[in-house]
N, C-alpha and C positions, 0 to 999 in steps of 0.2 A: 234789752232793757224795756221798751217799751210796751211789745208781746208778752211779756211776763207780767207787767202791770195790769195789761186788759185783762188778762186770762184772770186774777185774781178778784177786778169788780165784777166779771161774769159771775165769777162764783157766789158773790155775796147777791148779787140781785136773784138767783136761784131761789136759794132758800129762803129768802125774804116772800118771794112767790110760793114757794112749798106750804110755808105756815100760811099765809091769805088761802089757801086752798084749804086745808086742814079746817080753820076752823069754819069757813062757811058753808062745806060740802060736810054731811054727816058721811056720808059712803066715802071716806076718800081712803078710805084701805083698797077697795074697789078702783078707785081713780086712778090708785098707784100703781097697784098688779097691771090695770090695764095699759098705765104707761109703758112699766117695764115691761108686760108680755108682747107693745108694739117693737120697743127698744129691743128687745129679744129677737122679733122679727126682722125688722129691719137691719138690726148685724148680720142675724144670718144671710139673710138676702145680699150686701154685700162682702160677707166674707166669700161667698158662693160667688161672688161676680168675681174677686180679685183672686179665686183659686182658678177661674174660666181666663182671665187673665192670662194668670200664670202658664197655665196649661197651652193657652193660645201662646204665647210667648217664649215658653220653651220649645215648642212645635217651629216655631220662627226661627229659631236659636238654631234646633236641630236642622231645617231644612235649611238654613243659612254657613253650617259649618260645614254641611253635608257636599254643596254646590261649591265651597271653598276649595272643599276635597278633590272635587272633579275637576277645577280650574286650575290649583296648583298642579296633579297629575297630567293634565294635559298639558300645562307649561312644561313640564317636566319630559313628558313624552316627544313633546315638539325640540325642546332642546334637543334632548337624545337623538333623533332624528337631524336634527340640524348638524350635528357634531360626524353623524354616520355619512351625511352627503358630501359636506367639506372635506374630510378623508378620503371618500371615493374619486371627488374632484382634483384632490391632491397627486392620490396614487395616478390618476390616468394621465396630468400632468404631466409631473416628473417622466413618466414611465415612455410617455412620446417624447421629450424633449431630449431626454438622455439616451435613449436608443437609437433617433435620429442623430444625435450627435455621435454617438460611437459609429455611425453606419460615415458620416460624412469625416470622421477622423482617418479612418480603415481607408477612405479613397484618398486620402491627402497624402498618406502615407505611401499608398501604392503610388501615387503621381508624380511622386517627392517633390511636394509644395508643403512649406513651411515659412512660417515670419523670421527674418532675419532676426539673432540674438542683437541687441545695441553693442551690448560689449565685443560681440563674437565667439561667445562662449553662452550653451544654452545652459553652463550648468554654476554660471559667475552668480552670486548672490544679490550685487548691483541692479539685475535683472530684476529680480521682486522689487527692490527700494523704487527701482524704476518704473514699474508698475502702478506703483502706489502713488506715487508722487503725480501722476496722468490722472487717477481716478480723484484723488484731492484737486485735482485742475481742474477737471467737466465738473465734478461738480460744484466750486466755487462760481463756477462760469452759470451753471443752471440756477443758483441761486439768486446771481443777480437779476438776472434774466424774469425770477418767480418776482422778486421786488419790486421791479416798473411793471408794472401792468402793460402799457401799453408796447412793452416789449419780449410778451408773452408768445405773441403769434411765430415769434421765433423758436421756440420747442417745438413746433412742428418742423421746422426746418433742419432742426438738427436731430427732430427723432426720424425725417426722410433722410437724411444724410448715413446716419446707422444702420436703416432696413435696406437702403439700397446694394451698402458694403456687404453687410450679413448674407443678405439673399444672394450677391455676386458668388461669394467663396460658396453657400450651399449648393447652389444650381451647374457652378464651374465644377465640384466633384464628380457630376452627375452627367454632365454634358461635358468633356473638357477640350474639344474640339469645335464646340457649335459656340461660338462667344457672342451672333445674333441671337440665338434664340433665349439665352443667359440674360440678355439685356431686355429682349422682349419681355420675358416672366418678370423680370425687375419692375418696370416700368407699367406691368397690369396689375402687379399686387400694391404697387405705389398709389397708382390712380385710382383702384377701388378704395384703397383706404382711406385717401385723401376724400372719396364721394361718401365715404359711410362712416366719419366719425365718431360717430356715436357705437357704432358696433359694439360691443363685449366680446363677443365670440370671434369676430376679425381680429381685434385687439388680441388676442387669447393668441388668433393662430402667427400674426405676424411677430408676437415677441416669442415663439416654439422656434419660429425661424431663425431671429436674431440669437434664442441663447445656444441652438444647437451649431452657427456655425460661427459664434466668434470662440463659444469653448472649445470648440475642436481645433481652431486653431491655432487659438492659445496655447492650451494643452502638447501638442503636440511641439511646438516650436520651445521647450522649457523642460531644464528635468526635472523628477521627482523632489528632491529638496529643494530646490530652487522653488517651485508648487506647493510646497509643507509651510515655507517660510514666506511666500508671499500670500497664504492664507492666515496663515497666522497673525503677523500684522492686521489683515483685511478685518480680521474678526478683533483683534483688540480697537482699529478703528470704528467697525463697526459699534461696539457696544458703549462705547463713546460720543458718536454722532447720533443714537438712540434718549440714553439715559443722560449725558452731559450737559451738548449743548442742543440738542434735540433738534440740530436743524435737518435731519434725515426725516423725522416726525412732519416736519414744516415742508417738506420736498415731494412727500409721498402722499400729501393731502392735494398738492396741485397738483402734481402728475394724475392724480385721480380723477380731480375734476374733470380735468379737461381730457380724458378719456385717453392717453399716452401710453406707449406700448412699450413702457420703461419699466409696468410691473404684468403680472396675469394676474387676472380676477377668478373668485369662486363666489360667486352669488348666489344667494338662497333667498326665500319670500321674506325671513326678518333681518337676516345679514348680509354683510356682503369682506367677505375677505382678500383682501392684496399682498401679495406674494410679491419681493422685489426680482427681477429677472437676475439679479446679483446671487441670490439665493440657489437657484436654478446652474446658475452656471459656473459657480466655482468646485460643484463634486464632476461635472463636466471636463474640465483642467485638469483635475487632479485626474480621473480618470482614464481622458486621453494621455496627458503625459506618461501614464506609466505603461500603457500600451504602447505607445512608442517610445519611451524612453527609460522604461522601467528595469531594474537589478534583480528581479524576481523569477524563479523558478517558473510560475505560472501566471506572466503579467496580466493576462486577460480574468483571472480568476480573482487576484488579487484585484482589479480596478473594480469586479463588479460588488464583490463584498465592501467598499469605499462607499459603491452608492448605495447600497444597503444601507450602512449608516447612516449614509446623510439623509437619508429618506426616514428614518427615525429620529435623526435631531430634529428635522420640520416639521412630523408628527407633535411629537414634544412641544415645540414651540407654538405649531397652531392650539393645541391642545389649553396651553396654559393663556394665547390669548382670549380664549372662548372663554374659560372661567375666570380670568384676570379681567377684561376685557380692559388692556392696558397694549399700547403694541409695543415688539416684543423685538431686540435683535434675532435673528434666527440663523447668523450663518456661526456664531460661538459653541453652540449645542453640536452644529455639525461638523466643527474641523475637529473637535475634542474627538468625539465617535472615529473620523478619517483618520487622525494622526494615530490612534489606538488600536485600529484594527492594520497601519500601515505597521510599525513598530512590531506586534506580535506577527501579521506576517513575514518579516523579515527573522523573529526569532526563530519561528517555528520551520522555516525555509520555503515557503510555499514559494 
């Protein structure tokens, strides 16, 4: 309102000056032209300024869209790249843990050392239930444990209490006669770890140890269905203790912190990926059980096609945390893959 009013007395004090010019200047035809031929000038000069403008501005525009171009492809490359080392991470993983686990099943088996079945039958169903109901224990027990703080330094206690066991049964295949020097290796992989906390890469190697020799033992002391069914549960548990009540979410953020050998890490310069050693060590079980305890024309053929899959349900599932970036159950992608490839082995006779 009030712009529109000025602009209107502007106009009128104009021409009011127009005619005082008119009549006191006889040239003012002259006055005019020369007005307007400044007027003339002076537009062009800045329409010429706001087209140098423009031209500077779109130059800005372009070299600004241009560097946009290079940043998001470079995002883009670095992702792709980041996605390629997490897989290589993965595959070399898996690929020790589970190879060493079949190499420590193989001696268990020639030594005939096996876990007693509770029921006395490795192939009673109870067995799984029975399972399950221990792994709902430890970790109710580690949960409280993450709640007091000042009850924390206890997860080391109980993650030394599990390396020590683990490393026993790996080292006892391997040595089954020397039960000093079995205790000695114990006792130097405890104390380095206990000195280097902080490690990733110790971390890494002491849980290859733990998941290769508690699946081997698992595995082998269990039959195959008895292993079908108590994965199966594990993964319906699983995908519940993820997306439900998330306290697996809230378990694996402290285990992380405080640098605990209850998962394997894949570290990259922007990421950093945690693998739960559960992950690891349930196509391990399944595995070994069927090497030793397997119905199959070609048990050892048949267990390694198992972890084929499962190594493609973790693919899958890291896959979908990188562009999800949500975390992700990972052992339900894998018993689906094991139970499908066990099932058509069994059709097809292998």
């Amino acid at each position: 309102m009030v712009k529109e009013k000025s602009v209107k007395k502007n106009k009128k004090l104009s021409t009011v000056n127009k005619k005082k010019i008119i009549s006191k200047n006889k040239n003012s035809k002259v006055v005019k032209v020369q007005i307007d031929n400044n007027q003339i000038s002076n537009n062009q000069t800045n329409n010429n300024k706001t087209s140098d403008n423009k031209t500077s501005d779109n130059k800005t525009n372009t070299s600004y869209f241009n560097n946009n171009k290079k940043i998001v492809s470079e995002k883009d490359s670095s992702k792709d790249w980041l996605n390629k080392k997490v897989f290589v991470m993965l595959f070399c993983l898996f690929a020790i843990s589970q190879s060493l686990g079949l190499i420590i099943a193989n001696n268990l088996i020639n030594l005939g050392i096996k876990s007693a079945p509770i029921t006395g039958d490795l192939n009673n169903p109870l067995e799984a239930v029975y399972l399950i109901f221990m792994i709902l224990l430890m970790t109710g027990f580690l949960l409280i444990l993450i709640k007091y703080k000042k009850q924390r330094k206890l997860l080391w206690v109980v993650e030394g209490l599990a390396i020590f066991a683990t490393i026993t049964i790996v080292f006892s295949s391997f040595f089954p006669e020397n039960d000093f020097l079995v205790l000695l290796i114990a006792l130097v992989i405890i104390v380095y770890r206990y000195t280097h906390k902080q490690s990733v890469m110790f971390r890494n190697f002491v849980s290859i140890i733990a998941i290769a020799g508690a699946g081997a033992l698992i595995g082998i002391s269990l039959g195959v269905l008895v292993v079908l069914l108590f994965i199966s549960l594990l993964s319906i548990y699983d995908f519940i203790a993820v997306f439900k009540t998330k306290h697996m979410v809230e378990l694996g953020k402290n285990v992380t912190k405080q640098n605990l050998a209850f998962t394997v890490s894949m570290p990259t310069k922007e990421h950093g990926f945690e693998l739960g050693n559960g992950d690891l060590v349930i196509p391990l079980i399944l595995a070994s059980s069927i090497i030793a305890n397997g119905f199959f024309y070609n048990n050892f053929l048949v267990a390694i096609l198992c972890l084929i899959g499962s190594l493609i349900g973790l693919i899958i599932s890291i896959y979908i945390v990188s562009v999800k970036k949500i975390p992700l159950p990972a052992l339900p992608p894998q018993t689906v893959l094991m139970i499908i490839i066990v099932g058509i082995s069994f059709l097809i006779g292998l």
